[in-house]
C-alpha positions as CSV (number, residue, x, y, z in Angstrom):
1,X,17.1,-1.9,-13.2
2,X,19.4,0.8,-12.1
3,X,22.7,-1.4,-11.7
4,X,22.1,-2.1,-15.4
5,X,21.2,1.2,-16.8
6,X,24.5,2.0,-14.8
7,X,26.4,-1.4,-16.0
8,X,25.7,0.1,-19.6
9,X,26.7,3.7,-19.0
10,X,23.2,4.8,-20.2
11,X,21.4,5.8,-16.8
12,X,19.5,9.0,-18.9
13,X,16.8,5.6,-19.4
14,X,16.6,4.9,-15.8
15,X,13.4,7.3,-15.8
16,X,11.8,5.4,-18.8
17,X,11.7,2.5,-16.9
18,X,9.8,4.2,-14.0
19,X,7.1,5.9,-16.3
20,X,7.0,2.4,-17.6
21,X,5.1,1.2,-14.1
22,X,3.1,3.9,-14.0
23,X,1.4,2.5,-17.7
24,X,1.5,-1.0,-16.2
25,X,0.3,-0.8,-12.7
26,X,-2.0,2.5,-12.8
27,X,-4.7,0.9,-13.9
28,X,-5.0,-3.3,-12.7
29,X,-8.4,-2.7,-11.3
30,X,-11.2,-0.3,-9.6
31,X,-10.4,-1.8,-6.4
32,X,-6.4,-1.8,-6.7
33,X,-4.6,1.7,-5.9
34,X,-0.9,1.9,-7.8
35,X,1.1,4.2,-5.4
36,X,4.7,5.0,-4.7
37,X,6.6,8.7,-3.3
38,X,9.5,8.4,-5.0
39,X,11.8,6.3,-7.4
40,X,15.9,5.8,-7.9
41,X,15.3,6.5,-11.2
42,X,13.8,9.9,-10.6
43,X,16.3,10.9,-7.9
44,X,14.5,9.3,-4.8
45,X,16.7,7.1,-2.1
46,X,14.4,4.1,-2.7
47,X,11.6,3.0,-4.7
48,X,8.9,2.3,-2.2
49,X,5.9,1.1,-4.6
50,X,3.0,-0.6,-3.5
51,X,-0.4,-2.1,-4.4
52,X,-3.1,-1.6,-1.6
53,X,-6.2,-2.7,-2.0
54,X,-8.8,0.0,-1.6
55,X,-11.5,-2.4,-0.9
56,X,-10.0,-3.3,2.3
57,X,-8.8,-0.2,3.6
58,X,-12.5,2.3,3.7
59,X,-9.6,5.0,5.4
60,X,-7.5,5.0,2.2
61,X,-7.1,8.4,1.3
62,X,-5.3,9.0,-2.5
C-alpha cells in the first residue's frame, strides 16, 4: 500500500490503511492473537504483523 499512497502523492492515508487492520484482524477469534510492533505507515522500517495462535502457544504472553 505504501508505493501507491506514494504513486498518488497522498501518503497522509498511508496510516488509515494501518488502523484499517487493526478493525479487521483484532478480533477473528478467542483463540487468534492480531499483533505487530510497528508499521511503514506509522513510521516503522517494516510491518512485521502476524497471527499466532494462542491455543498453541500456553507461553504467549500479550
Amino acid at each position: 500500500m505504501n508505493r501507491t499512497v506514494k504513486w498518488y502523492h497522498c501518503i497522509e492515508l498511508n496510516p488509515a490503511f494501518c488502523d484499517s487492520d487493526d478493525v479487521k484482524y483484532g478480533n477473528l477469534h478467542k483463540n487468534l492473537k492480531w499483533a505487530r510492533t510497528g508499521t511503514i505507515g506509522k513510521g516503522a522500517s517494516c510491518c512485521d504483523f502476524r497471527i499466532i495462535d494462542i491455543s498453541r502457544c500456553p507461553d504467549y504472553k500479550d
